[in-house]
N, C-alpha and C positions, 0 to 999 in steps of 0.2 A: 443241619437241623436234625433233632432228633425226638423221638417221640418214645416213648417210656410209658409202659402198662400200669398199671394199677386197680384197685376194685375197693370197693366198702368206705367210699369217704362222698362229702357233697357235691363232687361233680360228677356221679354216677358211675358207670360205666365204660365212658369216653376216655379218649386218651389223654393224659398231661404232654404239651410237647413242652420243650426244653431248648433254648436257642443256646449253640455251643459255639465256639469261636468256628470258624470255617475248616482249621488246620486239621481238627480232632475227629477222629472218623469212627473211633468205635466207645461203647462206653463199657465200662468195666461191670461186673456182675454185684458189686455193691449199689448198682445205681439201679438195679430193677427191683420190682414186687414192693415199692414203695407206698404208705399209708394217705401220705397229702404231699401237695405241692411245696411245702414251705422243706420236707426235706428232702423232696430234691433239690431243690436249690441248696439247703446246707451240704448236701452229697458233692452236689456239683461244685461246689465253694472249696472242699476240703480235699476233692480230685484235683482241682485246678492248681491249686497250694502244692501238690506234689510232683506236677508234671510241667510248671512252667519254665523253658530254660530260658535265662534273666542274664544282665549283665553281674559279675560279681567284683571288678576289681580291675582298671584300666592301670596301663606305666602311664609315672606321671612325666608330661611334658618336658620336663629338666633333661628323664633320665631316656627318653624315647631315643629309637633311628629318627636322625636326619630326611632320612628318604626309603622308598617302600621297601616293607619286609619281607623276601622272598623265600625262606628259609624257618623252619620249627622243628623242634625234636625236644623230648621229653625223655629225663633220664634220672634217674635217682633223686627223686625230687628236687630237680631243677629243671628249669625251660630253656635252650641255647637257641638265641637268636640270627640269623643272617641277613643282608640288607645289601641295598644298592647304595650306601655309605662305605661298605668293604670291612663292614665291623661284624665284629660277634659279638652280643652281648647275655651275661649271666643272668637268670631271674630269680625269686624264690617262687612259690607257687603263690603267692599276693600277687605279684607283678613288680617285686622292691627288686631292684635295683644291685645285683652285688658284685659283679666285674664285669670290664669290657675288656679287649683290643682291636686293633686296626690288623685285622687279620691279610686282608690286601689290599689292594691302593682301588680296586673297583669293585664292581657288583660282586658280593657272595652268592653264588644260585642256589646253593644245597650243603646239607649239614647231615652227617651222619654217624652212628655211635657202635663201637666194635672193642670187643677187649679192653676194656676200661681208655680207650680211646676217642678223643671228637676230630673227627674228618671233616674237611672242608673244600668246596672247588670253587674256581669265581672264573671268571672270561678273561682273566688275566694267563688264564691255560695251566693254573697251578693244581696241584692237588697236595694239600698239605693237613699232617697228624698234629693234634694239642691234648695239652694234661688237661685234662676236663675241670679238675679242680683250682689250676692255679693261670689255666690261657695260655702257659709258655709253651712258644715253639717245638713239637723234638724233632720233626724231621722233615723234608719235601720230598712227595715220596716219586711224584711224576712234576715236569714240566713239557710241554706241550707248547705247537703255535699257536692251535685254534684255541676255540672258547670250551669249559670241561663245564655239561651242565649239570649230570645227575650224577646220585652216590647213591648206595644200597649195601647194606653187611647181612650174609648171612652165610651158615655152618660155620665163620672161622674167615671167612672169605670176604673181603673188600671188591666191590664192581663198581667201577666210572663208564661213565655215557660221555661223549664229544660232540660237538655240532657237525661233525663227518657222519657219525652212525657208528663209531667205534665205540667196543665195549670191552672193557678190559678188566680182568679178572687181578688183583694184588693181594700177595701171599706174602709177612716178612719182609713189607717193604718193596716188594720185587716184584715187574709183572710176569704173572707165569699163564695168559693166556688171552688173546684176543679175538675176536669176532666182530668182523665186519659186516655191519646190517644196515651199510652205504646212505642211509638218510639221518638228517639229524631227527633225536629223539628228545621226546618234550616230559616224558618221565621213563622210571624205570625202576620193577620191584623184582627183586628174586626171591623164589621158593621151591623149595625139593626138586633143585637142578632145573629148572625152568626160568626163563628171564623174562619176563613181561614187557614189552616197549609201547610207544604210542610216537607215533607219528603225525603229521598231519591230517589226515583221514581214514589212518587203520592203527588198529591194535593188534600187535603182533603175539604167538605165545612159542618161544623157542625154548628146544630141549638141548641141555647141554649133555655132547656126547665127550667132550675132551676135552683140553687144553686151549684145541685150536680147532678144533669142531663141531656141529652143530646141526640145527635140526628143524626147520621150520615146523611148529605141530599143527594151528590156528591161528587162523586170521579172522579180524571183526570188522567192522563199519564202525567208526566211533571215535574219539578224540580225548587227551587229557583234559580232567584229573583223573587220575587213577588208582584204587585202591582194592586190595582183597580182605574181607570179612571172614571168618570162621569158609567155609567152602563156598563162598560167594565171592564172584569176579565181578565188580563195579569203576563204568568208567561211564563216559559223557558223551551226548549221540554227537554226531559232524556237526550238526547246528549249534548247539554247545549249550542248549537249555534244557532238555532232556536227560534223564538217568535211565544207565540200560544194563540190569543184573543176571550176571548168566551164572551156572554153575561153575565152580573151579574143578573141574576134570573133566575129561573126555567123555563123550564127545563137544561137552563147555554149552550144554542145553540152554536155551533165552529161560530165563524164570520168569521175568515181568521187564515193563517198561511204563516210567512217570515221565507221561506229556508232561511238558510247559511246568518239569519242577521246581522251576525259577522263572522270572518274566526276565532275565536277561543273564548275560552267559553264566555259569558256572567254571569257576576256576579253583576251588578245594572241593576235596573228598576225603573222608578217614571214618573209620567205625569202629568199634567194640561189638565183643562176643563175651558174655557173663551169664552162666544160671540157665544156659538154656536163650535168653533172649538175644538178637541180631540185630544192632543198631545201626543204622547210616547218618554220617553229617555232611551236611555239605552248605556250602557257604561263594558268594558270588559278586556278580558288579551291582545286581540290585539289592546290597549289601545287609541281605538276610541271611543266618545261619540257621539252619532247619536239620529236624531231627525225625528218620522214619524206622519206622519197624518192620524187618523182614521178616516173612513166616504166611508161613502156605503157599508158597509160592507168588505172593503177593509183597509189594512193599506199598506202606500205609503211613502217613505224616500224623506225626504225634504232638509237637510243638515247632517251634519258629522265635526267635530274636531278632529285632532291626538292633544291628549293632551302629548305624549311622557315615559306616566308610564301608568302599570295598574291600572285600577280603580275598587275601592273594593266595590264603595258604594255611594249614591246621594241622593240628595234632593232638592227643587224647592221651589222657592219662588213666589205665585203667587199673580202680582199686576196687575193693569187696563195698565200701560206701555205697557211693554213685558214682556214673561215670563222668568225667567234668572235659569240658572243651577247652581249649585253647586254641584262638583265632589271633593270626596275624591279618588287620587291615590295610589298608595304604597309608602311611605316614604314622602308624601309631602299632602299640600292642594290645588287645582288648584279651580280659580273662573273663570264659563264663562260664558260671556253676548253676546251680538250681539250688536254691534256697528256699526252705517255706515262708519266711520273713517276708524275702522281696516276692514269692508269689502271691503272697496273701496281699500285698500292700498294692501289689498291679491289679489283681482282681477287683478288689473294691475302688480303685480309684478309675479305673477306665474303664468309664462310659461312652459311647460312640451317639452322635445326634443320627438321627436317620429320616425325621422328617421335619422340615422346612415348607411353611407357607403364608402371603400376608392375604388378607381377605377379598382381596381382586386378580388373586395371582392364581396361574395353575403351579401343580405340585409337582416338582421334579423327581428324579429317580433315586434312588441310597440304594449305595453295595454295603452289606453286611461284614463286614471286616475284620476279627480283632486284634490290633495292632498297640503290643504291650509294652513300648516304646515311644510313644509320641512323647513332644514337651511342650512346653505353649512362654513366649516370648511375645510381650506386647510388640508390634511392627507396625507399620502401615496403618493399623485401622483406625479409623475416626474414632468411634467408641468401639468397646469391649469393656465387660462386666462380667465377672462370674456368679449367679445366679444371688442377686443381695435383694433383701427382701427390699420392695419400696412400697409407697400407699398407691392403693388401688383408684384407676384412674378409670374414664370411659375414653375412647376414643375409636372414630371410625379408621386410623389406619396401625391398628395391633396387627401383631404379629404372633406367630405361634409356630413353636418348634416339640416335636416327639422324638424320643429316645431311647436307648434301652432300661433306662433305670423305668421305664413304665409311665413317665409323667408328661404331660405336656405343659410348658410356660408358655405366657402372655407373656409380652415383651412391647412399649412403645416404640416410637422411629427409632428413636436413640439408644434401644437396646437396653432402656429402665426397665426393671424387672416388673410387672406389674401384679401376676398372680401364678399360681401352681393349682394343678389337680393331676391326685395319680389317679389314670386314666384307666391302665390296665395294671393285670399283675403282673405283667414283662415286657417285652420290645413290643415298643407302639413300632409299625411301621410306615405309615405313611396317612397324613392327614389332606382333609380337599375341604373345600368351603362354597356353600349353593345357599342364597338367599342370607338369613339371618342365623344358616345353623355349622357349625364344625364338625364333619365327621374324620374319626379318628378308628384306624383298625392295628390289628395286635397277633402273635405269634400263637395267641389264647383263645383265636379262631372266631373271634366275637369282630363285628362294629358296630361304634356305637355314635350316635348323636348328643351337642352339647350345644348351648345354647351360646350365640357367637357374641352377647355382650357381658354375662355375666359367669360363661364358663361352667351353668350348670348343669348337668346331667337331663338329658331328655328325654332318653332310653336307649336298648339295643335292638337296631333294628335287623341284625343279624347273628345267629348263634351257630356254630356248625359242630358237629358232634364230633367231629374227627379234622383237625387239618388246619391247616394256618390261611388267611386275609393277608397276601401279600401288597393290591394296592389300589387303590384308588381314584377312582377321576370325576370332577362335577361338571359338566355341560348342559347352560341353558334350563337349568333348574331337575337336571336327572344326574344322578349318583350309577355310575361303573362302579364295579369292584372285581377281583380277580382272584383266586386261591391258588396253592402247590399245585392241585390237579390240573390246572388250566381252565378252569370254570369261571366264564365270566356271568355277571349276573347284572341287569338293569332293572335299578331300584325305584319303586314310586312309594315314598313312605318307609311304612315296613311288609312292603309286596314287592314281592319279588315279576315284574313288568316281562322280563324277558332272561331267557340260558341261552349263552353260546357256548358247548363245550369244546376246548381248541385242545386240551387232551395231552397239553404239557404244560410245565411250570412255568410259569410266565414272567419276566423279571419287570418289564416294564407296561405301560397297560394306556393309551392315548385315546382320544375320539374324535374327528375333526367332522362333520358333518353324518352321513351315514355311514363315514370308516372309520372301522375300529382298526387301530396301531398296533400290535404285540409283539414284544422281544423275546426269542428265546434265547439258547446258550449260544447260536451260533447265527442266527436268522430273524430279520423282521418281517412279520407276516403285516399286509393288511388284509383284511376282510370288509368284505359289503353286507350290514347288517340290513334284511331283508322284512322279519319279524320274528315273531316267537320262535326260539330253537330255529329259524333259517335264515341262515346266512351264506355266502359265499365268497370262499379263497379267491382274491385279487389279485397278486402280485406277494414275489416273496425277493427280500432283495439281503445278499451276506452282510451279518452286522451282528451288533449288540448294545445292550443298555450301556450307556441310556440315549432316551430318543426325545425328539422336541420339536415343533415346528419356530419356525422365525419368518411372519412375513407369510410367503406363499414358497417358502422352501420347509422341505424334511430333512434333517436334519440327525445324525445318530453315529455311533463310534464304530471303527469297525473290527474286525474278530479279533485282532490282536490288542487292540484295548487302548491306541496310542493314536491314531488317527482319525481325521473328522471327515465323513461322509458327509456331502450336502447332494441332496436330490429336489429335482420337482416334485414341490404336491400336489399333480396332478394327476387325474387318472386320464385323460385326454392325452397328455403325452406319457403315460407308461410311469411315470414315477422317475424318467430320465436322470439319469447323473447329471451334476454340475459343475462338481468339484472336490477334489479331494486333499487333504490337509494330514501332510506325509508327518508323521513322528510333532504332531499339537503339540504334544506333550511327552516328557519323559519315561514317564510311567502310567500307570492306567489310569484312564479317566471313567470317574466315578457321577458328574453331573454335569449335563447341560440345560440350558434355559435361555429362550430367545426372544424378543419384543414382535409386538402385534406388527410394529412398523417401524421403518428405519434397517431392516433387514440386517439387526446385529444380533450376538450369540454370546453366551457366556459358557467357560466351560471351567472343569477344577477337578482335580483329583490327587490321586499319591505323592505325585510331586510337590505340595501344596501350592501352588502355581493358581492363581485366578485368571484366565484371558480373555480381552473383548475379539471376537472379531467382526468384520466387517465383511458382509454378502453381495457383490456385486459385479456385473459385468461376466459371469462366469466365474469367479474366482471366489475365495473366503481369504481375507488378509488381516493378518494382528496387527490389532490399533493400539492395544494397551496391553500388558499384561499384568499380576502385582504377584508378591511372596505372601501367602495367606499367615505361614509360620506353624501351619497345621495340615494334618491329611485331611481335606475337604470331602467329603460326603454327598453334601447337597447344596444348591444353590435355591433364590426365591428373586423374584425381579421384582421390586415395588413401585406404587404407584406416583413415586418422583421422579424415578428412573435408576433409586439406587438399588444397592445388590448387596443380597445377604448370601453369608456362606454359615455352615454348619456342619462340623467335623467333629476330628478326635477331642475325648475326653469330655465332650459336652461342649464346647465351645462353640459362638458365635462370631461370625463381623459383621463388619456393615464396610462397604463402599461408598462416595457419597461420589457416583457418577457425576453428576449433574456439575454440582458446584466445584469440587474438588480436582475432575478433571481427569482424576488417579492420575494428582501430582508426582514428579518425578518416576517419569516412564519415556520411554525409548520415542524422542520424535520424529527421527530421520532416519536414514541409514544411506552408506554410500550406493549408489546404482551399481548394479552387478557388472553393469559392462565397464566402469570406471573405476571399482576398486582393483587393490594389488591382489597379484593372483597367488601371492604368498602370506605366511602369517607379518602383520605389522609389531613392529619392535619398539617404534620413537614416535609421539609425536607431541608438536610443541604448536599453544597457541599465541599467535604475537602480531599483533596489529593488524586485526580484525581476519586474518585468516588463519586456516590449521593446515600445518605441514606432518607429514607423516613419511616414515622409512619403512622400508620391510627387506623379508629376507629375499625377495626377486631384485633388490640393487637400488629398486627407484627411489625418488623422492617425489609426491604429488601435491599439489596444492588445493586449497578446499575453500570453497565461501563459508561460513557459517551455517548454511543448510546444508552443507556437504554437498554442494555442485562443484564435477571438478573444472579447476580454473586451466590450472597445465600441469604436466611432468616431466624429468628427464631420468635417463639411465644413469647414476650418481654413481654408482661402484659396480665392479662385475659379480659381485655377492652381497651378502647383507650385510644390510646398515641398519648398527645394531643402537647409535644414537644421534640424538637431534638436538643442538641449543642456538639460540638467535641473540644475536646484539645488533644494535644500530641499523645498518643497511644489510648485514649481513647474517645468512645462515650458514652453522656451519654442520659438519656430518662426519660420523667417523665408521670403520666398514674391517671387517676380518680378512681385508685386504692388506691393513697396517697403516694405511693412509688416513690423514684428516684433511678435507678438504671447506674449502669454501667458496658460498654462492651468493649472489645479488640475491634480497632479499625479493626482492618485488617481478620480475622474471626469471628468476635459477639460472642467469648467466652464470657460468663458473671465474672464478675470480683468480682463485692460486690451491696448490695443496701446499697447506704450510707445514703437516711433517709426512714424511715418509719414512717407517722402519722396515727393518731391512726381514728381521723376524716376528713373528707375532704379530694379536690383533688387539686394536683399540674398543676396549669394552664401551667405557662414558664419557659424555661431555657433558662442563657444567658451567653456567657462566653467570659471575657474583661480581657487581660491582667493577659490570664492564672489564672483567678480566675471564678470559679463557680456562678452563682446567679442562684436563683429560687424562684416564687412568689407560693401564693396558694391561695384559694377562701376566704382566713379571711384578705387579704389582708398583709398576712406576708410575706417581701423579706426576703430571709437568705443568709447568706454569705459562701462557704463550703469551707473547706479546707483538702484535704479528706474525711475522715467519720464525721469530727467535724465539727460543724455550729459554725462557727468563728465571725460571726455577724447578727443579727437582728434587722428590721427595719418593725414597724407595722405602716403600713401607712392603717387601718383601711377599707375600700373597697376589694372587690373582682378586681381586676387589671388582666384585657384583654391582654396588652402587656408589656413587659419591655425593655428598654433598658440605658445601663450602658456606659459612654463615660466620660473618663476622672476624674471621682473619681463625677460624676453627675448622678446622676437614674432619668430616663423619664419613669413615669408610665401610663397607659391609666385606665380611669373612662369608663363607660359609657357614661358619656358627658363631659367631662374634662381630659387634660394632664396635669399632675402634674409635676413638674422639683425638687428635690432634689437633698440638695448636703449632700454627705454621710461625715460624720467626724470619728473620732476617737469614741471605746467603744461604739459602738450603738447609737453612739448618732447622728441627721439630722437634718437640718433645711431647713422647705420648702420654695420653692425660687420662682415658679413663678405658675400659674395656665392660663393653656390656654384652650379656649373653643374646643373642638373636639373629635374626638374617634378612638378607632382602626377600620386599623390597621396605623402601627408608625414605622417608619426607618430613620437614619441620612444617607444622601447621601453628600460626599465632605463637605461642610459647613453649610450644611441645614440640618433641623429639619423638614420631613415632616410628614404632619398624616392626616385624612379623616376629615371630614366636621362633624357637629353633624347628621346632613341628610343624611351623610353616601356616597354622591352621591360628592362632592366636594374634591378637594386637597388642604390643605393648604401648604403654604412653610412660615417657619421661618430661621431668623438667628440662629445659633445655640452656639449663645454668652449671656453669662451673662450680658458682657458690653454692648449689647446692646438691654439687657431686652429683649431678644428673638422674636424682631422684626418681624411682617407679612411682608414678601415679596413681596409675591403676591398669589391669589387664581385662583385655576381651578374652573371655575364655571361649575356642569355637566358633570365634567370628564368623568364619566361612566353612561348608560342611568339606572344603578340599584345598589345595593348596594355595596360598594369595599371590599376585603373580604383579600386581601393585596396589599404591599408594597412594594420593595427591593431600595435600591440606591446603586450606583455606581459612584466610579472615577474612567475617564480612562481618561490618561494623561492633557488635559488641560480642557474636558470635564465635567461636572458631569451630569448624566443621572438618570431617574429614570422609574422603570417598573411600572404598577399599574393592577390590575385584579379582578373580582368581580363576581356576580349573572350573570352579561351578555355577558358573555363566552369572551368577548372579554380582551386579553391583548396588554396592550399600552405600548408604549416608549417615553419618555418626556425626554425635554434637557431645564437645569435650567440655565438660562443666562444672565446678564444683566437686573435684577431682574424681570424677567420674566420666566412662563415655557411654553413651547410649545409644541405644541404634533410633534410628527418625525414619527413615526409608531405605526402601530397598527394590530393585527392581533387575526380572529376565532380560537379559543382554542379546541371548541364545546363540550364544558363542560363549567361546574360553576368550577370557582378556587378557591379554599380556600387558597393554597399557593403558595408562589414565591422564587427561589431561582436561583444566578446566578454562573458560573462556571469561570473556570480561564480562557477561552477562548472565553470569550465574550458573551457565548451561555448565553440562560433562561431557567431554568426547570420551569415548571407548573404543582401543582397536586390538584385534585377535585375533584367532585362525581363520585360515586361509582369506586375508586380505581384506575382512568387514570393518566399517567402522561405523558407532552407530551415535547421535547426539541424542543425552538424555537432559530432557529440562524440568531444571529444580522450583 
């Protein structure tokens, strides 16, 4: 927030504030001594245009890594890529595409440029030199047992890092000098004879004295990433969310240190020094790249991008322009530049909602956010509308939501638009509703009253000369209100009834009888209001906004912003803990809102994540959870039982608890004490119960609500799959064995093969005949114990499947289609680009993107050459990990579920697919399988499985 002088216009004397995105900390001297408010905002409009770093130009999917990019370097205008694919690939500064090769058979760690040279190392233990412009080979310049992680060039001089702690100096191809610094090293930068390391909990600064000598100078506290600036030495604190800048020489003085400059770990660092100004970027798992400015001894955040993956790794290309980022994410390459274009078109289109409420509801809390990245994808919701004018109705259950564009809408149940009035000239922030009237307050330090059927103006029954109406609360026919100072004020009319001054800025602001609730940055106070200006401090318990009651629990988040605090609201028992709710949510939660009765809880935030939970017994346990599709803001509970949310860009939902159920949601899960204690790989449903494998060897048996029936030890390692015919199941295991079981108690029956090398990746069974693939890429055909047919299609083959006397194999980057003939003999028929995992759902062929991130859909016709359909772009924000398809009557539907716990529901139609639902798994799923009554099984890490019904 910021506040900006001015004089000689109609608001007196008093200050204009200015709500700036939260990132921006100082404002430029174009922005003072301003005439009126309308230019600051055009000031503010045409600053933000200049300083917003944006996405400017993603590789497309065709030409991306396979799997994550460890490795960037920036060099004569080109980008050289490294990856856990073993590739390097060439870019231009678009992100097109212009060579690769298969630099080594595994991970590339690091890339590095010398003498018109590109260096390469991978865990392969190589270290090998390329023509930068043509990728060929010229020389190996080391081989190695261990794994070589890091490269660095400078004076002339080539340095390699090892998972040992060796560092080794190459001159001419030759090494002409080692140092042993006995741990392995997780980066490493050389300059003016000093070699910089990082370790797992220290950062080293050694002087090279020789060849083969050396110098310990400093040591730090702190961790990669690591990077040096113009005379600034920047790395990442041991917690690995912090940045901590000291000087680059002795004695390497702390400059500064940014708390919490990511809400989760940081794993790139890189900067630019240009004109005088000292940039830092850094980028992370809460896949923002952020941009801060050092100087005076201070570093200060200037912008921020959600690039939508994590980012593993960066580098900067620095011209006399601007200076432009280049970020590698997980699975992808994202290019960002700062453009006035896409800043100008982000500024005016994202508006954030910040207050939600229906006319019987309390007001919940809104974090201020601005987040220049959100997208909005119809999902889940019953209705959703963006703001379409409709005829104005009356009704007693409207709704009303405030935002920063200054306006508040009417909205009926269903989310009809029914009317607008701009309210204020900037961020309403939070509206309450007492009798017949709406009040509504704003950053313009004004509330004001409006009449709650027809929306009209009443008056203002507050004006403050200085300072911002943060928030609002109505009980029992009396209006709270709260300001920046901490000033609460109890309203009768437009008299001011009662001042509690609490003397800091208050985010959140409650009233439950004679206690007043208030959230600071780090703590909930209550107080006992007593009367005029006296009150007294209650109890103050660690926490933060937002806060809510449910029931006769208190209810609120705590300092880290991811888990849910439940206490008594009591003041007879102290305010007693009751329960706490470790990692709710993924990222910060931004609202809750809980019922009078029934002692359930709503909660939503960055994750766009909606969750019920249930309060009982001492516990808080998730009963539902949904994918909002948006950064959620604020929540509002109505008087049917459904549940509005209101987030990025202005957007609404609705829930419709009650009737809807928040269909397709998680309804079971296996018992802690009965699931596999490792991640599940296989599982199959088949006459009425679910079998499931995992990587501890078992096989266990399941009713339909996931009660377990029985299990045995099936292999001495994992079993990687599952198929059922007739009486019997069968299993196959990195053991090399397939074996088979009674279906109905897992008597073990026979192992009908046994190889001697290798493991049996799948089983598939079509038509009452057996198949199984293995890692040399042989299917066999079984016919009991005898291999009635084999077909070596050469590859290690991820999935299989068999349809109609045709086998679909999956490559690592290719779906193979064969057609099976007589005597082993096959002719292959089509090759499509993609990867596992792969399923036929009704007439479609579907399988993952080579990115891993994408759906494709085929025709699943020879005649017609196995036509693309259509593509999910983005299906999942991380990698898909399966598949299942489904016909049900005129239907064909398909489920999909991956790294990011979430599993979807698509419906393939009209040669298009759509999403229909979607729902928190809260685990990673590795598989998918569906049951004869519609329901989804899901199983993933560490042994969960959970039934979602559709």
């Amino acid at each position: 927030m910021y506040v900006v002088p001015k004089a000689n216009n109609k608001y007196g004397d008093r200050l204009i504030s200015v709500q700036l995105p939260k990132i921006l900390n100082d404002l430029p001297e174009t922005m003072l001594n301003l005439q009126s408010l309308e230019q600051v905002k055009a000031n503010l409009r045409s600053w933000l245009e200049k300083m917003l770093l944006q996405i400017k130009s993603r590789s497309n999917s065709g030409d991306q890594h396979s799997a994550d990019v460890n490795a960037l370097v920036y060099n004569n205008g080109k980008l050289y890529s490294g990856a856990d694919d073993g590739k390097i690939i060439v870019w231009d500064k678009d992100l097109k595409k212009l060579k690769e090769t298969q630099a080594h058979p595994t991970t590339v760690y690091c890339l590095a440029f010398g003498n018109d040279t590109l260096y390469s190392c991978s865990n392969d233990g190589a270290l090998l030199s390329w023509d930068p412009d043509t990728l060929e080979l010229r020389s190996k310049l080391l081989q190695v047992d261990n794994e070589m992680y890091r490269l660095a060039f400078s004076d002339g001089v080539l340095y390699s890092s090892d998972d040992q702690g060796n560092v080794r100096s190459h001159r001419d191809n030759v090494v002409k000098g080692l140092y042993a610094l006995l741990e392995p090293l997780r980066e490493l930068i050389i300059q003016n004879k000093c070699i910089y390391t990082v370790r797992d909990l220290d950062l080293v600064v050694t002087e090279i004295k020789g060849e083969k000598t050396y110098e310990v100078r400093a040591t730090f506290s702190g961790r990669a990433p690591m990077c040096l600036i113009g005379n600034k030495l920047c790395f990442s604190s041991r917690g690995g969310k912090d940045i901590i800048i000291h000087e680059n020489s002795t004695p390497y003085k702390n400059v500064c240190e940014i708390k919490n400059a990511h809400e989760m770990i940081i794993n790139a660092l890189t900067g630019s020094s240009s004109g005088g100004d000292v940039f830092l970027f850094s980028g992370a798992w809460d896949k923002l790249v952020k941009r801060w400015k050092i100087e005076n001894e201070a570093c200060k955040p200037v912008d921020f991008c959600n690039v939508g993956a994590v980012v593993n790794v960066m580098t900067n290309d620095i011209c006399r322009e601007a200076p432009k980022i280049l970020a590698s994410v997980a699975q992808q390459l994202t290019h960002f530049k700062r453009t006035n274009e896409e800043a100008r078109d982000a500024a005016r289109s994202k508006i954030d909602l910040n207050a939600l409420c229906t006319n019987i509801s309390l007001i919940p809390i809104r974090i201020s956010i601005y987040n220049p990245s959100c997208s909005w994808n119809e999902t889940e919701l019953i209705q959703c509308w963006n703001c379409r004018e409709k005829k104005r109705v009356s009704s007693p259950g409207w709704h009303f939501n405030g935002a920063d564009d200054g306006k508040i809408i009417v909205w009926e149940e269903d989310l009809r638009k029914v009317t607008e009035v701009k309210a204020h000239a900037t961020t309403v922030y939070c509206l309450a509703v007492s009798g017949d009237v709406l009040y509504s307050c704003s950053n313009d330090g004004t509330i004001k009253a409006w009449n709650l059927n027809d929306v009209k103006e009443k008056g203002t029954i507050l004006q403050l000369e200085t300072g911002e109406i943060y928030r609002l609360f109505a009980k029992n026919g009396t209006l709270f209100s709260s300001d920046e100072q901490g000033v609460v004020r109890v309203h009768d009319g437009q008299n001011i009834k009662n001042i509690y001054n609490l003397l800091e800025p208050l985010k959140d602001v409650m009233v439950v009888g004679d206690f007043l609730y208030t959230v600071r940055d780090l703590d909930l106070v209550i107080t006992e209001m007593k009367g005029h200006d006296n009150f007294q401090m209650t109890k103050t318990l660690m926490g933060r906004a937002p806060v809510c009651t449910s029931g006769n629990y208190l209810c609120f988040a705590s300092r880290s912003g991811k888990d849910i605090l439940v206490h008594e609201n009591s003041h007879t028992s102290g305010f007693k803990q009751v329960a706490e709710v470790k990692d709710a949510h993924e990222m910060i939660i931004n609202s809750l809102v809980g019922t009078k009765s029934g002692n359930l809880l709503y909660s939503a935030g960055w994750d766009k994540m909606v969750k019920q939970w249930k309060i009982e017994n001492g516990s808080c346990q998730l009963v539902n959870s949904c994918n909002a599709d948006m950064v959620v803001n604020v929540l509002a509970y109505g008087e049917k039982g459904e549940i509005y949310a209101g987030g990025s860009d202005g957007h609404i939902g609705l829930w419709d608890i009650v009737n809807a159920n928040m269909a397709f949601q998680v309804r079971t899960r296996a018992d802690a004490a009965d699931k596999h204690i490792s991640d599940v790989n296989a599982l199959v449903y088949y006459k009425g119960k679910l079998y499931s494998g995992a990587d501890d060897g078992k096989i266990i048996v399941w009713e339909e609500d996931l009660k377990k029936v029985t299990e045995i030890k099936a292999h001495p390692a994992t079993v990687y799959s599952l198929a059922a015919d007739g009486d019997t199941l069968y299993s196959c295991s990195n053991d090399g064995a397939i074996k088979a079981w009674n279906l109905n108690d897992l008597a073990p029956k026979d192992t009908i093969l046994q190889v001697e090398n290798g493991e049996i990746y799948k089983l598939y069974v079509g038509n009452g005949v057996l198949y199984s693939s293995d890692e040399q890429g042989v299917v066999r055909v079984h016919e009991g114990n005898t291999v009635k047919g084999t077909y070596n299609l050469l590859e290690p083959l991820k999935d299989i499947v068999i349809n109609n006397r045709v086998l679909f194999t999956v490559r690592d980057l290719d779906v193979v289609v064969t057609t099976l003939k007589e005597h082993n003999n096959f002719q292959l028929t089509k090759t499509l680009e993609g990867r596992a995992p792969m399923c036929i759902a009704g007439s479609y062929l579907c399988f993952s993107s080579r990115g891993g991130k994408d759906i494709l859909i085929h025709e699943n016709s020879e005649e017609s050459g196995y036509k693309l359909i259509t593509e999910c772009k983005n299906a999942h924000e991380m990698i898909i990990n399966a598949l299942v398809g489904v016909k049900s009557g005129n239907e064909t539907l398909l489920y999909s579920a991956g790294w990011d716990k979430i599993v979807k529901q698509w419906k393939i139609e009209n040669g298009a697919c759509k999403l229909v639902n979607s729902c928190d798994a809260d685990m990673v799923v590795n598989v998918l399988t569906y049951g004869e009554k519609g329901e989804v099984y899901a199983g993933g890490s560490d042994g969960h499985i959970v039934r979602i019904d559709v």
